[in-house]
C-alpha positions as CSV (number, residue, x, y, z in Angstrom):
1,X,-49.6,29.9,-3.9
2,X,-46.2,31.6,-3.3
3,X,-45.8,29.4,-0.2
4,X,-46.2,26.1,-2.0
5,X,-43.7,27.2,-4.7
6,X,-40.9,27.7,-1.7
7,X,-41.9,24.2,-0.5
8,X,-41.1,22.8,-3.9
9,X,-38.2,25.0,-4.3
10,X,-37.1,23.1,-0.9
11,X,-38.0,19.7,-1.8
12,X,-35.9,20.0,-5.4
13,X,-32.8,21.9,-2.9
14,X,-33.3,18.7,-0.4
15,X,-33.8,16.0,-3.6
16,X,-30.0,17.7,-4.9
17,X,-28.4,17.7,-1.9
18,X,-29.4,14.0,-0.9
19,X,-27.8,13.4,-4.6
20,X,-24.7,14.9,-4.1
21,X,-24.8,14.0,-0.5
22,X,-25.5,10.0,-2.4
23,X,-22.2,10.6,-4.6
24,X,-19.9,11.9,-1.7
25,X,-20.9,8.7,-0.3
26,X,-20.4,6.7,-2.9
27,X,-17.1,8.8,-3.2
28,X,-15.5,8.1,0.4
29,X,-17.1,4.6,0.4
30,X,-14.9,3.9,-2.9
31,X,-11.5,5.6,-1.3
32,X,-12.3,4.0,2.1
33,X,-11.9,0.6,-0.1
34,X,-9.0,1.9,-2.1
35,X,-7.3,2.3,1.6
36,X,-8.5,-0.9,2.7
37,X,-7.1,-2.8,-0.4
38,X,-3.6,-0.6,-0.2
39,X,-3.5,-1.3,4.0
40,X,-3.9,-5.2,3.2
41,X,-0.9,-4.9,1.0
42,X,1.2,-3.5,2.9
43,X,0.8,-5.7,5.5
44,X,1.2,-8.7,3.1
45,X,4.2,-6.9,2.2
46,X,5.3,-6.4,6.2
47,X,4.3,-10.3,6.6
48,X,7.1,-11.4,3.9
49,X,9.4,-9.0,5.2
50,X,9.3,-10.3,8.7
51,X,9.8,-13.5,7.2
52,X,12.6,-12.8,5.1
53,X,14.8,-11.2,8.0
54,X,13.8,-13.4,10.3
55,X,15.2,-16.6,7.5
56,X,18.4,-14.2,7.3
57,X,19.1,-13.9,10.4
58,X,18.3,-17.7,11.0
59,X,21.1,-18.6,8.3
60,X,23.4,-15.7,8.6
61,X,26.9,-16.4,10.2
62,X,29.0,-14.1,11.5
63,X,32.8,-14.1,9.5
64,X,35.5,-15.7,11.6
65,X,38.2,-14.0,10.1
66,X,38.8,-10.3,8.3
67,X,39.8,-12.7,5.0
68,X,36.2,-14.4,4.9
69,X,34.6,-10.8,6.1
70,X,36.3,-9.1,3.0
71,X,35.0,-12.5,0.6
72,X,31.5,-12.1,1.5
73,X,31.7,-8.2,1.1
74,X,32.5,-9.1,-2.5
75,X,30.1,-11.8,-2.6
76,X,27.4,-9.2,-1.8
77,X,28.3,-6.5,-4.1
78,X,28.3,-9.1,-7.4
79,X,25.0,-9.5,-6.1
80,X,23.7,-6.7,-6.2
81,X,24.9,-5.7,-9.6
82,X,23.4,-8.8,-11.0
83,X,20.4,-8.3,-9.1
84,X,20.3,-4.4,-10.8
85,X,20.9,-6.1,-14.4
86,X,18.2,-8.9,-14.0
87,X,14.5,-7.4,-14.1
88,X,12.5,-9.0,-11.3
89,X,10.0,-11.6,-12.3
90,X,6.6,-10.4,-11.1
């Protein structure tokens, strides 16, 4: 009799550690798809960067003189001010 209560003593230690063994699982399986999701982001978010230097440098000219350097300096700054008051529309 004492041996068969050891072998259920086992079988309960075995049935909780499959169970916690089933919610680690669960656990990593969960942050493995959390990764997953925040990986595709980024690279959405590399994609549209590429694309937007790649436009800019497509369009941007170099200033001919230290007069239209010094106007497109300016230019930049009032842009970025306004683009610091306006919220961005998401």
């Amino acid at each position: 009799m004492a041996e068969q209560g050891s072998h259920g003593g086992r079988a309960r230690h075995c049935r909780t550690f499959h169970h916690k063994n089933s919610q680690h699982d669960e656990q990593l399986s969960r942050l493995r798809c959390t990764r997953r999701a925040a990986i595709e982001r980024l690279r959405s978010d590399n994609a549209l960067l590429k694309e937007e230097v790649m436009l800019e440098n497509r369009f941007s000219v170099a200033p001919t003189s230290a007069a239209a350097a010094a106007a497109i300096a300016g230019l930049q700054e009032q842009s970025e001010v306004y683009n610091q008051k306006v919220p961005p529309q998401r």
